[in-house]
Every structure is written in C-alpha cells, then in structure tokens.
C-alpha positions as CSV (number, residue, x, y, z in Angstrom):
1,X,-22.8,12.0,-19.5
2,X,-24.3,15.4,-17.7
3,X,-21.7,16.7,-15.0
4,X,-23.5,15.1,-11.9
5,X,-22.9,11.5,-13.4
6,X,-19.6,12.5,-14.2
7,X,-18.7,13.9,-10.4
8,X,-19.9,10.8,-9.5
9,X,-18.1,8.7,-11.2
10,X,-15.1,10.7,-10.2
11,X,-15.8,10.2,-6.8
12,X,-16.3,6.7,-7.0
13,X,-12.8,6.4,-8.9
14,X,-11.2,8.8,-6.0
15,X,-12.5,6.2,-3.4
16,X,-11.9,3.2,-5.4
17,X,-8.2,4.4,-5.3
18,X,-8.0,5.4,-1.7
19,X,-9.1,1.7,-0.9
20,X,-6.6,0.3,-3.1
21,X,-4.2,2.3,-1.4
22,X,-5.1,1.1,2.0
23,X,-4.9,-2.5,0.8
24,X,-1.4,-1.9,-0.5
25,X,-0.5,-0.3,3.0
26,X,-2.1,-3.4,5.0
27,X,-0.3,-5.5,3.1
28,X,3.2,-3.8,3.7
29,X,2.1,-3.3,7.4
30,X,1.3,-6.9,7.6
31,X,5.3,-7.8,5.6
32,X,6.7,-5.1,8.1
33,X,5.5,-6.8,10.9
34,X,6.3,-10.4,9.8
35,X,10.1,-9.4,9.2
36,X,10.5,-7.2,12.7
37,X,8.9,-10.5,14.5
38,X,11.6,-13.0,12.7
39,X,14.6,-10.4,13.6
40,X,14.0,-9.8,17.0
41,X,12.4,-12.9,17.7
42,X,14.1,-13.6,21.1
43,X,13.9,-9.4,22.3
44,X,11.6,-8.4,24.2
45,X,11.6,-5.0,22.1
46,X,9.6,-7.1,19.0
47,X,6.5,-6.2,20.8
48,X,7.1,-2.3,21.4
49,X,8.2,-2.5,18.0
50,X,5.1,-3.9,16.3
51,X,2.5,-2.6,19.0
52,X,2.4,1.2,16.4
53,X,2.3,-0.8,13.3
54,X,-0.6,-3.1,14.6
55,X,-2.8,-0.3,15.6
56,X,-2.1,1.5,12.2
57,X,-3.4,-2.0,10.8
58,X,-5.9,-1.9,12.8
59,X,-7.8,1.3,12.0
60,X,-6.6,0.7,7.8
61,X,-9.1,-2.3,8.4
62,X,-12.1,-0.2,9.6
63,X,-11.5,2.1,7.0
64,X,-11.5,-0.6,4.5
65,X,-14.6,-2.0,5.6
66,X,-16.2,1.1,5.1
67,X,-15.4,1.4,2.1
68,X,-16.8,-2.4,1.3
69,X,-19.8,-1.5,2.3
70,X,-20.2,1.4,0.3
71,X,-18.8,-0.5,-2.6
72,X,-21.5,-3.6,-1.6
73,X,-18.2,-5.4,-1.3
74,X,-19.0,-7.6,1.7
C-alpha cells in the first residue's frame, strides 16, 4: 500500500469513527431526553430543559447524514 492509499484509508477510519461517535451521542441525547420528560412530566421547565438537548440532536443528525452520504450509506 503506497502512502496515498494508506492516508486514505486513515481518513476513512478517522470519519468512520467520528460517525460512530455521533451515533453514540444521539443515542444518549435521545435517553437524556426521555428521562428529563418522565421526571418533570407535569413542570413546565421539561420543555426549557430539553429545547438545548433537541437542537444538539438536531444538528448531530445533519452531520450524520453527511457522513451517510459520503459513506453511500443512505
């Protein structure tokens, strides 16, 4: 393997593990929310509490996706 394959495959590792990671954080996100809506199910603060965590969800998504299409993925 001549040292261009081998940065790419290096950089294809790299990104395979930054999506992993935001999988892994979308799915904690996703638990995090879940357990803040059961606890303060009847307060009004469940909302301001989730509203961050949503939005962080929300952009780990459009990172992901870009990373399924570069990985053919979807």
């Amino acid at each position: 393997m001549n040292s261009s394959e081998n940065n790419s495959t290096e950089y294809a590792t790299f990104d395979f593990n930054n999506y992993k990671s935001l999988v892994s954080a979308e799915i904690e996100l996703i638990q995090r929310v879940f357990e803040i809506r059961q606890n303060f199910s009847n307060s009004s603060d469940s909302e301001r509490l989730v509203e961050p965590i949503l939005k962080r969800i929300s952009k780990i998504k459009f990172e992901k996706l870009l990373f399924e299409q570069k990985f053919n993925l979807i």
